[in-house]
N, C-alpha and C positions, 0 to 999 in steps of 0.2 A: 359448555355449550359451543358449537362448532357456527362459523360465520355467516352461514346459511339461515341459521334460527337468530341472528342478530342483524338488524339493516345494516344497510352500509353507512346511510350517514349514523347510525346510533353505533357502528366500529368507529369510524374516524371521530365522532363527540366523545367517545368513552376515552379510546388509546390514542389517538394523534393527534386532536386538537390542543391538549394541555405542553404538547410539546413543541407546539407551531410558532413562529416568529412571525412579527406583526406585518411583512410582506406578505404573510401566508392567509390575512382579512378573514382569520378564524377558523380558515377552509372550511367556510361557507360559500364562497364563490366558485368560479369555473378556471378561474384563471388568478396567477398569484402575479404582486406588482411590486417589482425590482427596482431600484431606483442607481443607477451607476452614477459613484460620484466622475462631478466635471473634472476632464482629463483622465481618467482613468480607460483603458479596455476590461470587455467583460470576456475571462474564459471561463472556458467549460468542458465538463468532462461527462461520460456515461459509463459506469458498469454494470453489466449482469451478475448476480451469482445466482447459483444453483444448487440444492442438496444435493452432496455426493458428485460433482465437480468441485465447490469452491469450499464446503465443509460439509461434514458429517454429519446428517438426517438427524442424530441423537447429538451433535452440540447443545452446548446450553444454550435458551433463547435471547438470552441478554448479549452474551458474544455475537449469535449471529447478526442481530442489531446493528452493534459498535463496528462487525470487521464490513459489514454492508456500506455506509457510512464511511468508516477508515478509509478503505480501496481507494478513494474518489477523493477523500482530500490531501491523500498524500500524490496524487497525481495535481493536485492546485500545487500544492507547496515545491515541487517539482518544477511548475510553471514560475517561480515566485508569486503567486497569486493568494489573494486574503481572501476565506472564505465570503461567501455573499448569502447562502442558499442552497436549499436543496429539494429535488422532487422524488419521492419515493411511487416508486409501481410495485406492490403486493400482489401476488400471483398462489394463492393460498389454497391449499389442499382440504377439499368439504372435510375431513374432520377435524381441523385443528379447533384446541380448544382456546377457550377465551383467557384462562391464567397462562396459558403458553404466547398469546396475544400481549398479555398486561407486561410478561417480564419481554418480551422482544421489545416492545416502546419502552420499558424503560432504559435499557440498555444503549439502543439507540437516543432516547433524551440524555443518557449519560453524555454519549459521545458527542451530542450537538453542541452542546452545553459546553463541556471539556476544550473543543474547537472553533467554538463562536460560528456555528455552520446550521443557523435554524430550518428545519422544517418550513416550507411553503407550498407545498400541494403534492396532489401526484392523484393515485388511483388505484383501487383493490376490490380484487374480485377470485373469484373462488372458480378454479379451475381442476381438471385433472392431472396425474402426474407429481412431480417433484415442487416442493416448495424453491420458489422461484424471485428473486426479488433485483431489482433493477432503479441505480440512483442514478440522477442525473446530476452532479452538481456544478455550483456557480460561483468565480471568485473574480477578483478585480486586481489590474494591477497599472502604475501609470503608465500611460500613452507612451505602443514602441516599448516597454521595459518587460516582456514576457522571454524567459527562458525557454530557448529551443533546443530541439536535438542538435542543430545541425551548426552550431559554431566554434566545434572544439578543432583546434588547430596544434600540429606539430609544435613539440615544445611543451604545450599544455602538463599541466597534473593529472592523473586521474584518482579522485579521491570519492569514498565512500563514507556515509554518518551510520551509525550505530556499531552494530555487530551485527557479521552476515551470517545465515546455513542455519541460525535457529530454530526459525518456521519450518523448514522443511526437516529438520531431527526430532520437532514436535509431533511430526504425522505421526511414523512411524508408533510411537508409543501410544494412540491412541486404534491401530489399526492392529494389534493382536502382538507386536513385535515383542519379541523377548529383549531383555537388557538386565546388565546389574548397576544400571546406576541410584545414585542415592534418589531419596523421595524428591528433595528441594531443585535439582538439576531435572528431573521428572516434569515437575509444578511448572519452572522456569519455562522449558520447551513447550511447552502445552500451550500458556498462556499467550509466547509469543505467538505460535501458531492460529490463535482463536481469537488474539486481540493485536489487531497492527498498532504501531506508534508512530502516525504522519509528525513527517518532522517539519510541521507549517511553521514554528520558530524563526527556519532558518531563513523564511520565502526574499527578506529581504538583504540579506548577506548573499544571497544567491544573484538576486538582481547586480546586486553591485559589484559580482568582483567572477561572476563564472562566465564563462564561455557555451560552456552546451549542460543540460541534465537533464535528469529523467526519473520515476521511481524505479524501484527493482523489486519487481511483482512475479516476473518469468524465470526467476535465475541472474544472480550478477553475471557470471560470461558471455550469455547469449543475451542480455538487455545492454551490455557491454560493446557486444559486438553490432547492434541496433544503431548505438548511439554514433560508433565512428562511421558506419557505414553512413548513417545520414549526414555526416561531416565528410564524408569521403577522404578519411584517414586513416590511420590506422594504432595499433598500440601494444602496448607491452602490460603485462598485470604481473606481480611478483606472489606466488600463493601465498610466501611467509606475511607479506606482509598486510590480508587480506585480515580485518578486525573478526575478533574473536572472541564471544562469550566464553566467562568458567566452564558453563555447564557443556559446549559446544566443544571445548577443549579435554575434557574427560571422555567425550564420546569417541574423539578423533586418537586420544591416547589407547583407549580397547579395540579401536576398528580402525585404523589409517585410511581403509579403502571408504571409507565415508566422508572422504574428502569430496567425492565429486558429487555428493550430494548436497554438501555445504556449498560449492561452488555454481551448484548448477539447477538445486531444486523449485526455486524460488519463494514467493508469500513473505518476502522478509520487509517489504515495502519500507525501504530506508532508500535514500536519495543518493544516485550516483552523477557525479560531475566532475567536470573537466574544470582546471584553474589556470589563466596565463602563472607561469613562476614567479612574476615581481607580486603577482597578489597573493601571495598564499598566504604570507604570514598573518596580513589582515584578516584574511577568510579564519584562517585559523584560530586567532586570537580573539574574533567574534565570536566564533562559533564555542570556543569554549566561556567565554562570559556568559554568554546560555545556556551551560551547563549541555552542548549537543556535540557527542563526540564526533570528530570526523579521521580520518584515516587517507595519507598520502598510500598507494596502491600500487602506482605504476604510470609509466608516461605516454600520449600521445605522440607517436610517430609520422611517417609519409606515409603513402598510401600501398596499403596491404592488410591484411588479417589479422585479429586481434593473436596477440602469442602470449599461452602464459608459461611462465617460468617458473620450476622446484629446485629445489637443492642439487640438483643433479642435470640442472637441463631442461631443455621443453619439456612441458605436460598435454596431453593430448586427452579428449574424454569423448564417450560414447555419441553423445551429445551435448549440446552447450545448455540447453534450457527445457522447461515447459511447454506446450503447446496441446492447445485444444484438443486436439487430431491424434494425441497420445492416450498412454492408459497411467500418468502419476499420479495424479490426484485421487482420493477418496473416492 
């Protein structure tokens, strides 16, 4: 049954109330009530996604959920920020059906749930066009202690958490492309691709010991080159020593020239930041008690352009990143 033949509050009773946190007053009301602990600031973030910009029309409903969702709290965790909350806008195409409705919420309840990031309101309504979905969410963090772009200074580290180029070697395999790789490194990229892993773990090791960061949603180079520019710095990035999935490292062993897709595709949404050098080891030594990998990269310079460096010398690429205004995505 497509959303038109269900009301709307019998859609949010059926699929989004069971998933709602108690600031969300059952999404029964018009407006949800947040309550910011004292001394805390409240941030906040907004993404759109879109079918066929931010995934693929035929993703599974439960992914598009989780990576809706994802986008927005790996930009809290980013901030050092503790989820609070979130408002979903559903922009829903007259025929979707309602089992395509049930696994989208649940997918999304997975991820609330997963992140401590409840459901408190929003709005849906049935439109023409692309399935369209838009979170706003909301995190806290103490008074004065939000990580910005703009404090990374000469000196600094620049280091990355997880593994990068993932997501962006997952597209590929889902848009027609040929490969011989095994099934499991197949699985691996996909998943990355369709399922972010915010690294909100890290929000308060962040606070206390980095200087600038940011997620890496457009491309590590050109979210790279974001970050010093809004510190009015500059920096160095080593490619070797940019972290690296198995499966990302099999792809680059048959293709080399897929390096600047690993460097520059983006959707890897893992947390890039700048560390003064007397803290690292603590960043570091935190950061794996949390079991969240992170990766020294390259350093923060004076002021100039980000430079990365191969085995042989500067590396130079067509461009550094993603942007709306291109044709990468899906």
């Amino acid at each position: 049954m497509a959303p038109d033949k269900l009301s709307e509050f019998g859609l949010i009773e059926r699929f989004f109330a069971p998933i709602a946190g108690p600031a969300g007053l059952g999404l029964k009301d018009d407006a949800a009530l947040l309550q910011v602990p004292t001394g805390h600031d409240l941030v906040t973030t907004v993404d759109a996604i879109v079918a066929g910009v931010h995934f693929l029309p035929d993703d599974p409903p439960a992914t598009i959920g989780w990576k809706a969702l994802g986008v927005n709290v790996s930009d809290l965790a980013a901030k050092g920020a503790t989820p609070l909350g979130f408002l979903l806008t559903l922009g829903l195409p007259p025929d979707t059906e309602e089992g395509w409705l049930a696994d989208f919420a649940g997918g999304l309840g997975c991820a609330a749930a997963l992140w401590q990031c409840p459901l408190v309101g929003g709005d849906t309504v049935t439109m023409p066009g692309p399935l369209t979905l838009s979170v706003t969410a909301f995190g806290v963090v103490p008074s004065g202690a939000m990580v910005r772009r703009s404090g990374a200074r000469p000196g600094d580290i620049i280091a990355v958490t997880g593994t990068i180029g993932d997501a962006a070697l997952g597209l590929p395999l889902l848009t027609g492309a040929r490969t011989a790789l095994a099934a499991t490194d197949r699985a691996y990229l996909i998943d990355r691709y369709r399922r972010p892993r915010p690294r909100i773990g890290l929000a308060s090791l962040l606070r206390d010991h980095s200087s600038a960061a940011m997620d890496v949603s457009d491309g590590l180079l050109g979210d790279a080159t974001k970050l010093l520019a809004a510190s009015n710095v500059g920096g160095v990035i080593e490619a070797a020593a940019v972290p690296l999935s198995e499966a990302a490292r099999h792809v680059l062993e048959a293709d080399p020239l897929s390096l600047e897709r690993v460097l520059t595709g983006g959707d890897d949404y893992e947390i890039l930041c700048t560390i003064p050098a007397e803290k690292w080891e603590p960043f570091a030594a935190g950061a794996a008690a949390l079991e969240i990998a992170v990766a020294a990269i390259g350093r923060v310079t004076g002021e100039g352009a980000l430079q990365v460096l191969g085995p042989h010398g500067p590396l130079s690429f067509a461009r550094l990143s993603y942007t709306h205004f291109s044709q990468d995505r899906p």
